[in-house]
C-alpha positions as CSV (number, residue, x, y, z in Angstrom):
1,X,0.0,0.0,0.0
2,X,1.0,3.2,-1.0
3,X,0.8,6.3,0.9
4,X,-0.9,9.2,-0.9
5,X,1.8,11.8,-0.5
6,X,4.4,9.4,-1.7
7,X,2.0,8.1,-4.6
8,X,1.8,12.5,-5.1
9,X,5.6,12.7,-5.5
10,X,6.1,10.0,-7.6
11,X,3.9,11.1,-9.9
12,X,5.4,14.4,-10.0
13,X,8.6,13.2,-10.7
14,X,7.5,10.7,-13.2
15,X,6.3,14.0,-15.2
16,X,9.7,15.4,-14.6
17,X,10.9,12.5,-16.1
18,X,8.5,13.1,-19.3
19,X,10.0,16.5,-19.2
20,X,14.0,15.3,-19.6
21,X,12.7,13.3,-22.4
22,X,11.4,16.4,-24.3
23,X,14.5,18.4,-22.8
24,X,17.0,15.8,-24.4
25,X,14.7,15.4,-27.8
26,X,15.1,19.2,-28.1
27,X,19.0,19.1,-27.8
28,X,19.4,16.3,-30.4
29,X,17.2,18.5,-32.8
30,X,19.9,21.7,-31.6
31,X,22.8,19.2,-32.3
32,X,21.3,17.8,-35.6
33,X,21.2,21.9,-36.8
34,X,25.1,21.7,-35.5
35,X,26.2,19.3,-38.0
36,X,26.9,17.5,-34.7
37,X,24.7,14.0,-36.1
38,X,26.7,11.8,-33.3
39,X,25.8,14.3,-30.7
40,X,22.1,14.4,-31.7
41,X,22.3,10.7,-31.5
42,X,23.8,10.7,-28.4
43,X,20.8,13.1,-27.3
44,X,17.9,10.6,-28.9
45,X,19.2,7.7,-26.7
46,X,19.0,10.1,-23.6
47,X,15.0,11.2,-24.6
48,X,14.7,7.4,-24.8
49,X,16.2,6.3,-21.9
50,X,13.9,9.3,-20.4
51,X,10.6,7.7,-21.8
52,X,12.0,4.0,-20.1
53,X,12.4,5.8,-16.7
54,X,9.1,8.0,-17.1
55,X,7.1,4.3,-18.3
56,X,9.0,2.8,-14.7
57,X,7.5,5.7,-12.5
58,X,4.1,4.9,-14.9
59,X,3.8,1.6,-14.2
60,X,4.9,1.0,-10.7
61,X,2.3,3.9,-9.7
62,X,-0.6,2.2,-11.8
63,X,0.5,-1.0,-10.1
64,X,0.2,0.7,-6.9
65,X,-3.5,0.6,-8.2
66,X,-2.9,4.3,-8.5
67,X,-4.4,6.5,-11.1
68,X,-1.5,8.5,-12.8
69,X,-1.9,12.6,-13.5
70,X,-0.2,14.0,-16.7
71,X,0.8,17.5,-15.6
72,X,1.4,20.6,-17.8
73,X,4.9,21.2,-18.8
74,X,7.0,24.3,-19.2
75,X,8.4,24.3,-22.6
76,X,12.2,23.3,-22.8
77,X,15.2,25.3,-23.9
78,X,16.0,24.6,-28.0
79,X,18.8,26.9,-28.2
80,X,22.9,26.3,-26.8
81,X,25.9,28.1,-27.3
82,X,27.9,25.1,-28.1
83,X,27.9,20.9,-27.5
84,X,29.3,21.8,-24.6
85,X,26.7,24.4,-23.2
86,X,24.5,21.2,-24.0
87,X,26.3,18.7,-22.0
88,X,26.6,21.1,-19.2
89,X,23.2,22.0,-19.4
90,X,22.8,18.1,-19.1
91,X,24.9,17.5,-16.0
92,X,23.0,20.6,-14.5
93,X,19.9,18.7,-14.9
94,X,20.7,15.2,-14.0
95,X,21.9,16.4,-11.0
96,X,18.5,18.1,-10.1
97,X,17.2,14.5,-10.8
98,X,19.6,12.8,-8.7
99,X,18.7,14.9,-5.7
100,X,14.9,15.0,-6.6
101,X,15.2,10.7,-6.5
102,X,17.4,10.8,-3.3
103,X,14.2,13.1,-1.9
104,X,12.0,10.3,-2.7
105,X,14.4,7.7,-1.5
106,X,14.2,9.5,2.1
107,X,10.5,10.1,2.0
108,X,9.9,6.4,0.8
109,X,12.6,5.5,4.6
110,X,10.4,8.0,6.4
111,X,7.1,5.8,5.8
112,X,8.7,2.7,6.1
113,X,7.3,1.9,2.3
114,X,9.9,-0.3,1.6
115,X,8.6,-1.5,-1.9
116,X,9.1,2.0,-2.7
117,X,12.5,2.3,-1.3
118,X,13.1,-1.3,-3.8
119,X,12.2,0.4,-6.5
120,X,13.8,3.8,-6.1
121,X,16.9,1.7,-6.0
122,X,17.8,1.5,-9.6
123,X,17.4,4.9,-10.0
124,X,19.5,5.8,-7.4
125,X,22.3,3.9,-9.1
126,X,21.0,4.8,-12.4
127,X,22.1,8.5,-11.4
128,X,25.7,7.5,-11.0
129,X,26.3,6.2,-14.7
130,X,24.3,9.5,-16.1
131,X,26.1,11.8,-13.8
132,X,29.9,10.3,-15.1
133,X,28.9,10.0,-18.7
134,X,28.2,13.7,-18.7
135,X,31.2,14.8,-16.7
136,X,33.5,12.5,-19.1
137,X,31.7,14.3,-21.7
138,X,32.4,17.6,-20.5
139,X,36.4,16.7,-19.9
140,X,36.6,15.8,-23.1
141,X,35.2,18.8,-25.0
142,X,37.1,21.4,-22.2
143,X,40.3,19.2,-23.6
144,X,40.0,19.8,-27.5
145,X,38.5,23.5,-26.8
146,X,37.3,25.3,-30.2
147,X,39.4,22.6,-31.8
148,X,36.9,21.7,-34.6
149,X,38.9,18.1,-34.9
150,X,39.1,17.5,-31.3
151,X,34.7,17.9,-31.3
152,X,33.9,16.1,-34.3
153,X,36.4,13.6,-33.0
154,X,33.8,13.2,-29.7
155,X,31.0,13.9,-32.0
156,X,31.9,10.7,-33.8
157,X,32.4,8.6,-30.3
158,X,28.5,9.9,-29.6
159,X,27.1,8.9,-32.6
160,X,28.2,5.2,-31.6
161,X,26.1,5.5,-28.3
162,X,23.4,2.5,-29.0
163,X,19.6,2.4,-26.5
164,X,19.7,-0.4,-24.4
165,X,16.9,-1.0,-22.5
166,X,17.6,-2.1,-19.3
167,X,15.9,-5.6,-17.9
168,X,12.4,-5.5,-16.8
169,X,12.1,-2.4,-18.9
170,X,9.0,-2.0,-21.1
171,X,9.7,0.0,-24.2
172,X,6.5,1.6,-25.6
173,X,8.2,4.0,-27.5
């Protein structure tokens, strides 16, 4: 049994996970307009991993027996400096994700919901891997600087970025 406030929050962070999605679809689409075609690959994985993560929130809630809430969405930036603005633009944000599922983590601890605190897991561990791949990202592009060899060198490693689903994972995208 789920608690309503913690059923509140996860749906209101499985909407912030619908809007990294749209967030990361918009900066392949900037990337693509680059001439960066690895980077907006790079980018279209991310919005799909998003969708995975938002379908995870989606079902567990309806499982839960819980009806879900589609909120309204701000519209998300389309414009960067740079592939670098972008990927620190992306760190910025997966941070705020890690410490919104860290939030839930504790709230899930306070009201001894432990199946909630199972399933927050993955995420929790999830935010690791997406934290480092943007940082190595980052390192990478502050290394080659303007060098226009040096980016479409890294542009080139993110065009071979594959989606993986993880295990468990439905895709409905």
């Amino acid at each position: 049994m789920i608690s309503s406030k913690m059923s509140e929050e996860l749906n209101t962070h499985m909407n912030l996970e619908l809007y990294s999605a749209h967030l990361y679809l918009s900066m392949s689409s900037c990337a693509n307009t680059l001439g960066l075609k690895g980077a907006a690959n790079w980018f279209l994985v991310q919005y799909r991993e998003e969708m995975t993560h938002f379908f995870r929130f989606y079902t567990y809630l309806v499982d839960q027996g819980e009806n879900i809430a589609l909120l309204s969405s701000k519209a998300v930036p389309n414009k960067y400096k740079s592939l670098l603005d972008m990927l620190e633009q992306t760190l910025k944000h997966e941070q705020l994700i890690t410490r919104c599922i860290n939030d839930l983590s504790e709230l899930a601890v306070k009201e001894k919901d432990h199946a909630t605190q199972i399933f927050l897991q993955w995420f929790v561990t999830e935010q690791i891997e997406e934290e480092n791949n943007d940082r190595d990202l980052i390192a990478k592009l502050k290394l080659v600087g303007d060098n226009g060899h040096g980016i479409l060198m890294i542009d080139a490693e993110m065009g071979q970025r594959i989606f993986t689903p993880s295990p468990g994972t439905q895709v409905m995208i």
